[in-house]
KOLDREN-896077 format. One record per residue (C-alpha): residue in one letter; x, y, z. Coordinates in pm, whole numbers, padded with zeros to 5 digits, always signed. Layout:
aXYZ ...
This chain:
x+13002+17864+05766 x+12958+17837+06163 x+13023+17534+06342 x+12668+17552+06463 x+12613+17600+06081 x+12798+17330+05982 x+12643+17055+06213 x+12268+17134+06161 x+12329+17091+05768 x+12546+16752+05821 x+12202+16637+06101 x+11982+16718+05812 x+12140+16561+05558 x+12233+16245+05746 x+11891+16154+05857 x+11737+16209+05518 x+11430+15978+05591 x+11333+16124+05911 x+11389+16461+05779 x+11156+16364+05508 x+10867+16256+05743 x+10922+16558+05962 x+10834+16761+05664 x+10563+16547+05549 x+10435+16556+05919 x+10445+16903+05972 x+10279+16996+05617 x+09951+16775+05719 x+10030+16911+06062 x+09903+17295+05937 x+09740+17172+05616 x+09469+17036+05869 x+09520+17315+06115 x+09425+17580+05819 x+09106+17364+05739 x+08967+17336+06094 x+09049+17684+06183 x+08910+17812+05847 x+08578+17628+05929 x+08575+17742+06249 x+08648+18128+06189 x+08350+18106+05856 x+08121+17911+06067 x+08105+18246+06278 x+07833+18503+06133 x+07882+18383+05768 x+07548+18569+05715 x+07657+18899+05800 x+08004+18869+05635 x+07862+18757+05309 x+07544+19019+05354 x+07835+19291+05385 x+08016+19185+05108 x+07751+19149+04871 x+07581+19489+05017 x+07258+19331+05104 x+06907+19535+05089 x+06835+19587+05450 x+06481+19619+05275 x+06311+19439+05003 x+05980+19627+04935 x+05718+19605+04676 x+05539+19820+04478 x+05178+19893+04342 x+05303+19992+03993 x+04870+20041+03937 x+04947+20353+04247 x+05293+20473+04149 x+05473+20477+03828 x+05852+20330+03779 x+06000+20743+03822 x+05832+20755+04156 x+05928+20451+04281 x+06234+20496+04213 x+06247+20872+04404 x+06209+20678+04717 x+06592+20619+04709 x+06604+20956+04840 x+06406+20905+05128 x+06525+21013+05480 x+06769+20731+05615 x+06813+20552+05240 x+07219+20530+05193 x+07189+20273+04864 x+06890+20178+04669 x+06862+19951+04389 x+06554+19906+04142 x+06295+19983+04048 x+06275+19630+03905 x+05939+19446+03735 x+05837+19139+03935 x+05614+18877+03927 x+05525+18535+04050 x+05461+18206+03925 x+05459+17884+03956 x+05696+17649+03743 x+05674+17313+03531 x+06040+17210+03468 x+06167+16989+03209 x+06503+16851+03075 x+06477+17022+02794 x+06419+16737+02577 x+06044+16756+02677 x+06152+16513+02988 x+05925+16650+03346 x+06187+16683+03591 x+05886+16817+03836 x+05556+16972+03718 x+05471+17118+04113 x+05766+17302+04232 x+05685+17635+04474 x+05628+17933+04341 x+05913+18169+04170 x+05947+18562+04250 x+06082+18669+03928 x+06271+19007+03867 x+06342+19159+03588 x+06712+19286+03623 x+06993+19418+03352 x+07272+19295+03532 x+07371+19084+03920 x+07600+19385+04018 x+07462+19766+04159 x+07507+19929+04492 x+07279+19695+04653 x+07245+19356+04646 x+07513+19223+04383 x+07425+18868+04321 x+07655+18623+04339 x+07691+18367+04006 x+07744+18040+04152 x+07771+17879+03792 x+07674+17976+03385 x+07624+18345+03316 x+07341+18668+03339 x+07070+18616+03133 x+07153+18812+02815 x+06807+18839+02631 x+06488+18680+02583 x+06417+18338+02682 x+06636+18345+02918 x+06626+18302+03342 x+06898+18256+03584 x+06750+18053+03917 x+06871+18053+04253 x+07056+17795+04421 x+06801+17588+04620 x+06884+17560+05010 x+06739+17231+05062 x+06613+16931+04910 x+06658+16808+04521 x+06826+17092+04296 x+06548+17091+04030 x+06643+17398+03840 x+06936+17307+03683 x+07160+17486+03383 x+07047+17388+03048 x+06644+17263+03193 x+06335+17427+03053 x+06135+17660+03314 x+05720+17700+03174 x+05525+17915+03318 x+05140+17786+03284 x+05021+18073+03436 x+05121+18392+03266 x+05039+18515+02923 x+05139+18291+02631 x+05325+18008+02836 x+05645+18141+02850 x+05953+17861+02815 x+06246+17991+02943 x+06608+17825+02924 x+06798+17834+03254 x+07134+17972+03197 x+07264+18010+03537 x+07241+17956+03911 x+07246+18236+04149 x+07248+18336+04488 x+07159+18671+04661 x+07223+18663+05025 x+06901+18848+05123 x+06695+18638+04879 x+06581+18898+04686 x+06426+18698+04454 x+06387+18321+04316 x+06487+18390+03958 x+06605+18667+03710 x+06484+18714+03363 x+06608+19044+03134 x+06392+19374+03218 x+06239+19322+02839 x+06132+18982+02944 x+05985+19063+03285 x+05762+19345+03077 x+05648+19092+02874 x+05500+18871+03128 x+05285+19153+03222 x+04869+19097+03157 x+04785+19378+02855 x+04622+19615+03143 x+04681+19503+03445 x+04894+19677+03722 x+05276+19573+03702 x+05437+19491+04036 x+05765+19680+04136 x+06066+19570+04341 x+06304+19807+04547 x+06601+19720+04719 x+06748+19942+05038 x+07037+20025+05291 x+06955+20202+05574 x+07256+20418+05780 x+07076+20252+06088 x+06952+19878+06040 x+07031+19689+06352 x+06698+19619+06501 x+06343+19542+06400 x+06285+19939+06506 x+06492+20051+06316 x+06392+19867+05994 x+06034+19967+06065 x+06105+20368+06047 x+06303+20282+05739 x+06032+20133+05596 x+05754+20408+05719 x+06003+20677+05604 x+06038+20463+05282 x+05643+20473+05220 x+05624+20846+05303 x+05810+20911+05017 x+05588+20731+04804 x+05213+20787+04652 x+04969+20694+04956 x+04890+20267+04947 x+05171+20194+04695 x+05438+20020+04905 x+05201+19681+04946 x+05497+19491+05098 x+05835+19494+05266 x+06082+19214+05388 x+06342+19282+05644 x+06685+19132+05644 x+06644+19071+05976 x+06398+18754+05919 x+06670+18608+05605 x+06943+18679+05857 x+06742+18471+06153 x+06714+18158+05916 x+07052+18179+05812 x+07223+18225+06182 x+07009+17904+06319 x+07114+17696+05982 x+07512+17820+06035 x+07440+17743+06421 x+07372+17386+06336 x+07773+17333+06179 x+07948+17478+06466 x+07908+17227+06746 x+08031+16905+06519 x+08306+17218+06328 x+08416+17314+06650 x+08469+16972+06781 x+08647+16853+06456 x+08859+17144+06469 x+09011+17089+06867 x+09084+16761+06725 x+09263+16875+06451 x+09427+17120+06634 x+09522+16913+06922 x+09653+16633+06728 x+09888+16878+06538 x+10051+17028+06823 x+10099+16642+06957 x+10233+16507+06628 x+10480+16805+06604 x+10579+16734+06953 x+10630+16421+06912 x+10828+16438+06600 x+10997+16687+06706 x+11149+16558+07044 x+11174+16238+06915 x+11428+16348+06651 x+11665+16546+06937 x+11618+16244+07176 x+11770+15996+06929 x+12080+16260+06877 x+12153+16176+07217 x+12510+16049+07151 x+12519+16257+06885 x+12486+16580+07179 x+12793+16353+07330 x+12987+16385+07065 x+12925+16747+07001 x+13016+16837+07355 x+13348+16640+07342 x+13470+16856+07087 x+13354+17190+07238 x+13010+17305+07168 x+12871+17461+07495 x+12497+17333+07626 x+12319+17668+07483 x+12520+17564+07117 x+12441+17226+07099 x+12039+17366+07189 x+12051+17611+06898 x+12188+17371+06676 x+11950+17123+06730 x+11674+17364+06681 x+11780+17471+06357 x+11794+17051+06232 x+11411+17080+06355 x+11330+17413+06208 x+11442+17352+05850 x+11225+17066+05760 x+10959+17218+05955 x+11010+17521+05797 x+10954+17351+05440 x+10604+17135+05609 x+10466+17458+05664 x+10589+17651+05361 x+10400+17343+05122 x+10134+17344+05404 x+09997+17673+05373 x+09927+17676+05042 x+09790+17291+05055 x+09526+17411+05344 x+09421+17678+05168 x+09336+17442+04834 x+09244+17187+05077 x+08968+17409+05230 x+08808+17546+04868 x+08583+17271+04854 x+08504+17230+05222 x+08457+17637+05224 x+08213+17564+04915 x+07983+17293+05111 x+07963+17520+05378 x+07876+17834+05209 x+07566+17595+04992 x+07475+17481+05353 x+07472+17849+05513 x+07343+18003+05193 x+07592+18249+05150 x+07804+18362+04910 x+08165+18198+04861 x+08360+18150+05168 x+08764+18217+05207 x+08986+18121+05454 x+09098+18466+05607 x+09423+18596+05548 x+09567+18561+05885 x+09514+18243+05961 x+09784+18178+05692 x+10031+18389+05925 x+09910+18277+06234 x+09888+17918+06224 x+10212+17905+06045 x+10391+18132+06348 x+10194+17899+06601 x+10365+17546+06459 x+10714+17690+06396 x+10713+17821+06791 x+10550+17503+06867 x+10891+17295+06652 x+11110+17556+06871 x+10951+17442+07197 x+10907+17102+07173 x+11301+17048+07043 x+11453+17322+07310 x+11368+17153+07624 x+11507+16819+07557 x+11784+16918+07321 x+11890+17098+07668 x+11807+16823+07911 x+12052+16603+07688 x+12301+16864+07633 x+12307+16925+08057 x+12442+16593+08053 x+12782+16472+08127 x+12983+16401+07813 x+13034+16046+07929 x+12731+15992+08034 x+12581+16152+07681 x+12805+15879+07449 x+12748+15578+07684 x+12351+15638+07685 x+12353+15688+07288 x+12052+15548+07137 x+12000+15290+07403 x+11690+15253+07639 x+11759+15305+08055 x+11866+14974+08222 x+11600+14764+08329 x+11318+14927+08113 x+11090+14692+07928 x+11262+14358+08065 x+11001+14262+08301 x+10734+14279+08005 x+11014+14090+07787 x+10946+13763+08022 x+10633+13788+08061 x+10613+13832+07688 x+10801+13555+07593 x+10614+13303+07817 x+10300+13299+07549 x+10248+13053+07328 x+10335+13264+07046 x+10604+13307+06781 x+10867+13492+06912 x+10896+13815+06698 x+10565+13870+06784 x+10624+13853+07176 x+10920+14050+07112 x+10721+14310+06937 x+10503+14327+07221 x+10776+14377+07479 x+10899+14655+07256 x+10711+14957+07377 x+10778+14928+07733 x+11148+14981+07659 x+11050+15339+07605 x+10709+15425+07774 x+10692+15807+07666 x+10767+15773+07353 x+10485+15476+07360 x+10249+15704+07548 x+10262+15976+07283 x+10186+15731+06981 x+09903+15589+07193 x+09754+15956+07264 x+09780+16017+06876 x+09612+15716+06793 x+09351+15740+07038 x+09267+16106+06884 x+09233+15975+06523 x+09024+15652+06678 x+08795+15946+06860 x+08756+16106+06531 x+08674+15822+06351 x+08407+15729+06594 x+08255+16057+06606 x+08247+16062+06234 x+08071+15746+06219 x+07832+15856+06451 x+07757+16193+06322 x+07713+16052+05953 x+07456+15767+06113 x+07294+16016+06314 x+07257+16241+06062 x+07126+15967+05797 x+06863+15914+06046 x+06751+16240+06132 x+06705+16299+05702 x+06498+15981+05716 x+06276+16156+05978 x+06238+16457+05768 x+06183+16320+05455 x+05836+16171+05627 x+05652+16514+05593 x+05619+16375+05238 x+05537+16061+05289 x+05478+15729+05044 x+05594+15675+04722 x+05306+15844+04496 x+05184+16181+04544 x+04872+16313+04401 x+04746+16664+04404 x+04321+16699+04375 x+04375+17023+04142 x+04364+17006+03777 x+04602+17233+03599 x+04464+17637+03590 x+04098+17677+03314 x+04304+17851+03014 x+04562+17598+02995 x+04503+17395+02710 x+04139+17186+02654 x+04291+16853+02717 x+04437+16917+03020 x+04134+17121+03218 x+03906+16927+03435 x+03540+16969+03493 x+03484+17085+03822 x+03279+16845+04123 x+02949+16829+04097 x+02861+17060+03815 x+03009+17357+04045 x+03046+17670+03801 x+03397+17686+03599 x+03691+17801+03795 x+03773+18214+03694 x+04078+18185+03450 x+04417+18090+03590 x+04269+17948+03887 x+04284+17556+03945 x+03955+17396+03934 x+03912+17145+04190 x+03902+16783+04128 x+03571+16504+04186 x+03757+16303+04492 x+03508+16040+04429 x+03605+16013+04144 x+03963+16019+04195 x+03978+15783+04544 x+03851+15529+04333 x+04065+15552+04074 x+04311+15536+04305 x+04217+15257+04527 x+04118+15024+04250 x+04502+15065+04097 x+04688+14715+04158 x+04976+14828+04394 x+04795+15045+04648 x+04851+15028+04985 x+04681+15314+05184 x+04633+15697+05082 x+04609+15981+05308 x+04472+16344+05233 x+04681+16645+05351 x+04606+17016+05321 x+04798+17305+05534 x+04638+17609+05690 x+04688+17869+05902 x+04530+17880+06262 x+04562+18084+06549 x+04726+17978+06917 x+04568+18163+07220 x+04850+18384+07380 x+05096+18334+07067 x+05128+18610+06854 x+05098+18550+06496 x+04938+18241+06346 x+05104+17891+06294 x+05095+17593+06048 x+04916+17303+06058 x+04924+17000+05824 x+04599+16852+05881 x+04546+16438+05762 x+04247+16297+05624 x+04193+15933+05679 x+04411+15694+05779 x+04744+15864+05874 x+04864+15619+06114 x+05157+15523+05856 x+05209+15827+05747 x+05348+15960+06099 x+05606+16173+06180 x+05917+16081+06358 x+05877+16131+06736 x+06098+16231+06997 x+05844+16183+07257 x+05465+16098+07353 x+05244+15941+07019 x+05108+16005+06689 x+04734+16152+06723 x+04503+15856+06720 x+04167+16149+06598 x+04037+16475+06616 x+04097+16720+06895 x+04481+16610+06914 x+04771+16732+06765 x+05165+16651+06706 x+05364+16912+06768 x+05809+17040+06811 x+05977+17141+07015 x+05932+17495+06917 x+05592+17531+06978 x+05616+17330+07311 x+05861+17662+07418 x+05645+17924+07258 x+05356+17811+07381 x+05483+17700+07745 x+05351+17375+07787 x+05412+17001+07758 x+05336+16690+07555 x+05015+16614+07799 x+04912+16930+07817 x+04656+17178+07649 x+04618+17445+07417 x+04339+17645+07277 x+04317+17708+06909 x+04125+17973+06719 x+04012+18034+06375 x+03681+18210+06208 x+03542+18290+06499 x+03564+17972+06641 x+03777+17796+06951 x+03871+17440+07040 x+04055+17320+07321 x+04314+17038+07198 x+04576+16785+07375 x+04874+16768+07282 x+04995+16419+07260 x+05316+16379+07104 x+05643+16585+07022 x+05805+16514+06622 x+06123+16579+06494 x+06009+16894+06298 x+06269+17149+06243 x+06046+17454+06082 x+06120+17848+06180 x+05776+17904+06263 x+05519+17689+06482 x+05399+17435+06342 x+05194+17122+06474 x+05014+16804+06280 x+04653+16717+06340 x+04345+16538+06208 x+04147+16762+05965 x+03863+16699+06170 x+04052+16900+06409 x+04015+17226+06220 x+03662+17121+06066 x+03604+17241+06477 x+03715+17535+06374 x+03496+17591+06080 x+03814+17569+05858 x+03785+17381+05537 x+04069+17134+05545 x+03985+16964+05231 x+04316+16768+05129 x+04543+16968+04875 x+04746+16665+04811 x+04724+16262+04851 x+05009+16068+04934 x+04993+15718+04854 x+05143+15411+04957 x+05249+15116+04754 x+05229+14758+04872 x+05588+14543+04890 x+05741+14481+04553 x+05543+14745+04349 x+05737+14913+04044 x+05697+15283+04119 x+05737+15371+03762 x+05472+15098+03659 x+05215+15207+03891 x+05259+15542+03813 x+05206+15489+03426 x+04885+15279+03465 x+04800+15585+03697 x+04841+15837+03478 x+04611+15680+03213 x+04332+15641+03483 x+04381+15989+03555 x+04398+16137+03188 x+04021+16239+03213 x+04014+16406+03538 x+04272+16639+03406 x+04582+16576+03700 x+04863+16371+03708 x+05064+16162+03963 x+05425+16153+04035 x+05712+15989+04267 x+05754+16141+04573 x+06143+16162+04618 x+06330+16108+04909 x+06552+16475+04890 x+06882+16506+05167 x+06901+16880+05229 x+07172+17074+05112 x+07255+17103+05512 x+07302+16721+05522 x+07510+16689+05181 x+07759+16999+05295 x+07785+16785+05666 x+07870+16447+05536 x+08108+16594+05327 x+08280+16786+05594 x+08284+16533+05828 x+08463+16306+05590 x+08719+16488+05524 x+08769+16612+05848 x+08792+16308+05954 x+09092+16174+05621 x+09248+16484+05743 x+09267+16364+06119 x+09300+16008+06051 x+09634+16062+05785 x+09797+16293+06094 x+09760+16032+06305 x+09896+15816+06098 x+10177+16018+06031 x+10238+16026+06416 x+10279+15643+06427 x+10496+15648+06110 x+10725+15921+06223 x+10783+15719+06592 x+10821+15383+06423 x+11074+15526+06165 x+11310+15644+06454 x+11251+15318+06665 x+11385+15102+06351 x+11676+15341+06300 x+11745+15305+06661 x+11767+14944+06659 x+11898+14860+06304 x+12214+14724+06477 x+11992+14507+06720 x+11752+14378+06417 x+12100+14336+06210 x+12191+14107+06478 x+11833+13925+06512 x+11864+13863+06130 x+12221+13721+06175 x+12035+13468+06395 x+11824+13358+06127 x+11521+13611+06135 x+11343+13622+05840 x+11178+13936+05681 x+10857+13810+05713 x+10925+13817+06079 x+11103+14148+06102 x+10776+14313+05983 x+10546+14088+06199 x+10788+14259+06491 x+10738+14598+06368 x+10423+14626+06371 x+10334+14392+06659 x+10507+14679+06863 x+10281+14929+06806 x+09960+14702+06741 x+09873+14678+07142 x+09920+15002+07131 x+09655+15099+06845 x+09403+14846+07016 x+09411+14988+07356 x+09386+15345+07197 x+09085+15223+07016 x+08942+15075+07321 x+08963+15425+07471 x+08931+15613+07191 x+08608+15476+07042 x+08414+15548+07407 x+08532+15928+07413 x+08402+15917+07020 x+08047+15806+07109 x+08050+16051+07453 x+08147+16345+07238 x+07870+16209+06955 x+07628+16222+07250 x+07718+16601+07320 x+07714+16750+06990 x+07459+16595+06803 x+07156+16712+07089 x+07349+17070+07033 x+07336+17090+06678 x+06930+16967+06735 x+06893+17239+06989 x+07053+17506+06723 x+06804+17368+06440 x+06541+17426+06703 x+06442+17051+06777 x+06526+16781+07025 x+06649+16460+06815 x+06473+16123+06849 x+06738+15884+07115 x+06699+15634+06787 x+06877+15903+06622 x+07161+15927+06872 x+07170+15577+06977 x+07324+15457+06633 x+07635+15245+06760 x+07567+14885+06741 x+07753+14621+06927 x+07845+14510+06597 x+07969+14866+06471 x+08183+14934+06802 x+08359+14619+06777 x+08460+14721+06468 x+08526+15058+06556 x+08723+14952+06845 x+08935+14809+06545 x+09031+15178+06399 x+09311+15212+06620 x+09481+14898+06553 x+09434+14993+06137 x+09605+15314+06238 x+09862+15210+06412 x+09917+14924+06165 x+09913+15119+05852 x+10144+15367+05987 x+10401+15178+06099 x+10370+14946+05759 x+10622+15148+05547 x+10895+15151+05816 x+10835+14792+05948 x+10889+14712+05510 x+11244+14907+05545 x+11343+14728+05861 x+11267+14367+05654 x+11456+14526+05355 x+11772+14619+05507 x+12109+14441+05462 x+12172+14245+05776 x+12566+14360+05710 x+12394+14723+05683 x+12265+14663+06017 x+12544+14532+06154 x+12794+14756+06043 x+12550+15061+06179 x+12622+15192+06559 
């Protein structure tokens, strides 16, 4: 073995512990390096990745089967421009009452379900991906697919009815799904989707496509004409382009990346620090040790290699155990995400786990080259007398100052301590400061985001919601309703509307109420927009039942309306100004007097049904939302409910308070972001505080021989780095709330909505006081381990050590 050899083995086996926490350090180093960057790189265009992985129908269209049989339909997957077609598959829609299985409701209203009838989740187009359980294998059977947002209601091993189609089918749900270009809601066997079918009636078809050109609306459109040309004349009734899913998708992902990307600098900016500091800090303590080396022989550009290799080796292991520990680390952030997006699975991509592990090694390289050189420039003399020991003079102006207060004196000395060696105290304050940043931003993001579901979840609002329909004229006897006022029977599988006399009153005279309000949703045009939008008209009192606003007021009557921030840019105008709606004919000129947090895709605005009675629109409500005085037992009210209701033939039930999947995948992230961060910085202190104790085990050997006890020794430890935390928290927790008040307007302005200042004005006095706090914690519980070796240690040990 070299002499160069020979001396980076004996540096690496003499300082065991701090080639232990330079391992340790470097593996959390790129274990949180691979988890940013992975977040980062998926957060880009997840959509399309997963879309051309799963091979996505550029197309969904559906068929007429009443116009074109199954053969024909299925000939269209030769139609100028077609590259992949999938199908034809039986569809239908219905709409759901789900139970636990054990006869339990877990909801007897959920929206809709497009079900297709499919043999298997693979093909050339759109292979769904199983997210859990298996493909339905026969009758009785569905698989659903993962909802985006709000409760999970369809869940493995629940009960799916289907009122509304022949016989009341009760399916068992077997697995959840996901197909990228949402394809459809459910998937039952082909046998099973046949037998929904009405004896007679015209069976609806499904087709899915690839186009060789599919980049713009255009595009899609002469895929779709050519598509229909291929088919018998009126067939093709209906055709989705990817285009729309893919829009919805990018402005979800486009919410992640500000708070992602800002997570991720942090990690990666804190790694390369660490490492630096570790790093340098471990050649700048072989200072003597460079002396020695010299005296017998090594030459400057030796003793730089040599020190290199004592920083590359245990590096070399961090990073070995730290690429495969990012990589497991990430599965379940990667999993969050890809729920949030609504993707399929998410990986981290194979060269990160090349890249970031080149980046820290050349990082270790630089960060012990230059001041294994600096050191090794040095005379020999100079080299041995300087050893381990601070410059003359450092620190001894803040010793007397120090140990003027009236305080015990390992603590003052403690507090002197860092000013003996500034850098070195300068990079453990940056560190801190970094993981006191994240901290705060954390807290603020989770608050903020808290807030904004709080908003959200008032489009529902109360406790109690009611719908006026009674369940569809050939469900069972019991359950119909007789229609108001002697009107004539609803036609078969239609609802029959309800007598609201009847049920107001039932309603009011229940013990527990506190208000109701009616709401119904229509569709109404906008003079100069294209297209219609949404309203969800109120009738009566709505006052409580408001939305969250960013700006302006709730409406106060008719011929106002509440509306986002999209419509304020499609529509050009201004909370104060004017806008003309149109409907049947009619026109009405309405103010706008408030903007809510509403994060929809398309416009949308909130009015008084009056509003739209203007409009000869009838906004009779679809659904009452109730709300209970102080103190009432939902589940109480709701059964004495019930039983008033039992002869009009509906049924009430608790309004939940759902987080979106969006909100569940970003607390998660951010808190273990946030571990991640917090443990590196951690890591940073330990590391420093490690080599400062080794440095002066002969001085605290000494200070022990005086009569220090090991109480004391640790109270001197870790007063010499606890200034340090607090003034890093004291800086850190500001730049935390500036970059909170940065990201969280972006990731509004990506969901398409300005956020209430309530939702961004979330730190306290009493929450940044204690926040202010984090950096002291860090720095405390970091330097906790070595500050218990320092009190452990023989004082002849320390003595006998130079």
């Amino acid at each position: 073995m070299s002499a160069i050899g020979k001396v980076v083995r004996a540096g690496v086996g003499r300082r065991r512990v701090q080639t232990v926490v330079m391992a340790l350090t470097t593996m959390m180093a790129v274990t949180a390096s691979i988890m940013a960057a992975g977040l980062v790189v998926a957060s880009r265009a997840p959509f399309d990745h997963a879309f051309a992985r799963q091979h996505g129908a550029h197309l969904t269209a559906r068929f007429d089967g009443g116009r074109a049989t199954a053969a024909q339909i299925a000939a269209t997957a030769h139609a100028p421009g077609v590259t992949a077609a999938a199908g034809p598959f039986r569809v239908v829609t219905a709409s759901p009452r789900v139970t636990d299985g054990n006869g339990g409701m877990i909801a007897s209203n959920p929206a809709p379900l497009t079900i297709a009838g499919r043999a298997d989740r693979g093909g050339p187009v759109d292979a769904v991906t199983m997210i859990s359980g298996h493909w339905p294998t026969g009758p009785g059977q569905i698989v659903v697919s993962r909802t985006d947002d709000g409760p999970d209601l369809l869940r493995i091993g629940a009960t799916v009815e289907l009122p509304g189609l022949r016989g009341t089918p009760k399916l068992t749900i077997v697995g959840i799904a996901r197909s990228v270009g949402k394809s459809a809601d459910a998937w039952v066997t082909p046998a099973q989707a046949a037998a929904f079918a009405e004896p007679g009636g015209s069976p609806s078809y499904e087709m899915l496509y690839r186009f060789a050109h599919a980049g713009t609306s255009a595009q899609i459109a002469r895929g779709k004409a050519a598509v229909a040309a291929s088919a018998p004349k009126g067939s093709l009734t209906a055709g989705l382009s990817y285009l729309t899913t893919k829009h919805i998708a990018d402005e979800r992902s486009a919410t992640f990346v500000p708070f992602i990307v800002a997570f991720g600098v942090l990690g990666l900016v804190m790694s390369v620090l660490i490492i630096g500091i570790v790093v340098s800090g471990a050649v700048s303590a072989g200072t003597r040790r460079i002396g020695v080396l010299k005296s017998l022989g090594l030459t400057p550009g030796q003793v730089g290699r040599a020190y290199i290799g004592q920083a590359l080796i245990p590096a070399a292991v961090g990073t070995a155990l730290g690429v495969p520990a990012g990589n497991l680390a990430s599965v379940p952030l990667l999993r969050q995400a890809s729920d949030a997006y609504s993707t399929g699975s998410l990986t981290v991509v194979w060269w990160l786990d090349l890249v970031v592990p080149a980046a820290v090694l050349a990082l270790v390289v630089a960060s012990a080259l230059a001041p294994a050189l600096r050191a090794a420039r040095l005379r020999t003399v100079q080299a041995l007398a300087i050893g381990r020991t601070p410059r003359v003079g450092r620190g001894r102006f803040a010793a007397r100052v120090a140990s003027r207060l009236p305080l015990p004196r390992a603590v003052t000395m403690g507090m002197a301590g860092p000013f003996a060696r500034p850098a070195r105290s300068a990079t453990i304050w940056a560190a801190v400061a970094f993981g006191a940043v994240a901290v705060t931003f954390a807290f603020g993001l989770g608050s903020s985001l808290s807030a904004i579901q709080d908003g959200l979840n008032r489009d529902t609002p109360g406790q109690v919601t009611l719908p006026v329909y009674a369940p569809p004229m050939d469900a069972p006897p019991q359950a119909a309703a007789k229609p108001a006022g002697g009107a004539a029977p609803a036609p078969p599988g239609r609802p029959a509307p309800v007598d609201f006399g009847r049920l107001l009153s039932t309603v009011t005279a229940q013990r527990g109420t506190a208000g109701y309000v009616g709401m119904s949703e229509r569709q109404v045009g906008v003079a100069g927009v294209p297209g219609a939008a949404r309203v969800d008209a109120y009738q009566g009192d709505a006052s409580w039942a408001a939305l969250q606003m960013v700006t302006g007021h709730w409406f106060t009557g008719p011929g106002q309306i509440v509306v986002g921030q999209r419509f304020l840019e499609a529509t050009g105008t201004h909370v104060g100004g004017s806008v003309t709606l149109e409907g049947d004919g009619h026109t009405t000129r309405v103010t706008i007097v408030g903007e809510a947090l509403i994060v929809d895709d398309a416009l949308r605005f909130a009015t008084d049904s009056r509003t739209l009675t203007a409009l000869g629109i009838d906004a009779r409500p679809e659904m009452f939302h109730v709300k209970l005085s102080p103190g009432t037992d939902v589940h109480a009210y709701l059964t004495g409910l019930n039983t008033a209701l039992e002869p009009l033939g509906v049924e009430a039930f608790q309004e939940g308070a759902g987080t979106s999947a969006t909100i569940i995948a970003m607390d998660t992230l951010i808190a273990t972001l946030t571990l991640m961060l917090v443990l590196v910085a951690g890591l940073g202190v330990l590391n420093t505080v490690v080599l400062d104790t080794r440095e002066r085990v002969h001085d605290i050997g000494v200070m022990k021989a005086l009569g220090m006890s090991p109480r004391q020794t640790v109270a001197m430890v870790i007063t010499s780095v606890a200034g340090i935390g607090l003034l890093a928290g004291l800086v850190g927790v500001p730049a935390g709330m500036a970059l909170h008040g940065v990201v969280v307007p972006a990731m509004g302005s990506a969901a398409g909505t300005r956020v209430p200042h309530a939702d961004i004005a979330v730190f306290h006095p009493a929450a940044v006081t204690l926040l202010a706090l984090a950096g002291l914690l860090i720095a405390a519980a970091g330097a906790l381990l070595p500050a218990g070796w320092a009190a452990r240690t023989p004082t002849a040990t320390g003595l006998r050590t130079e």
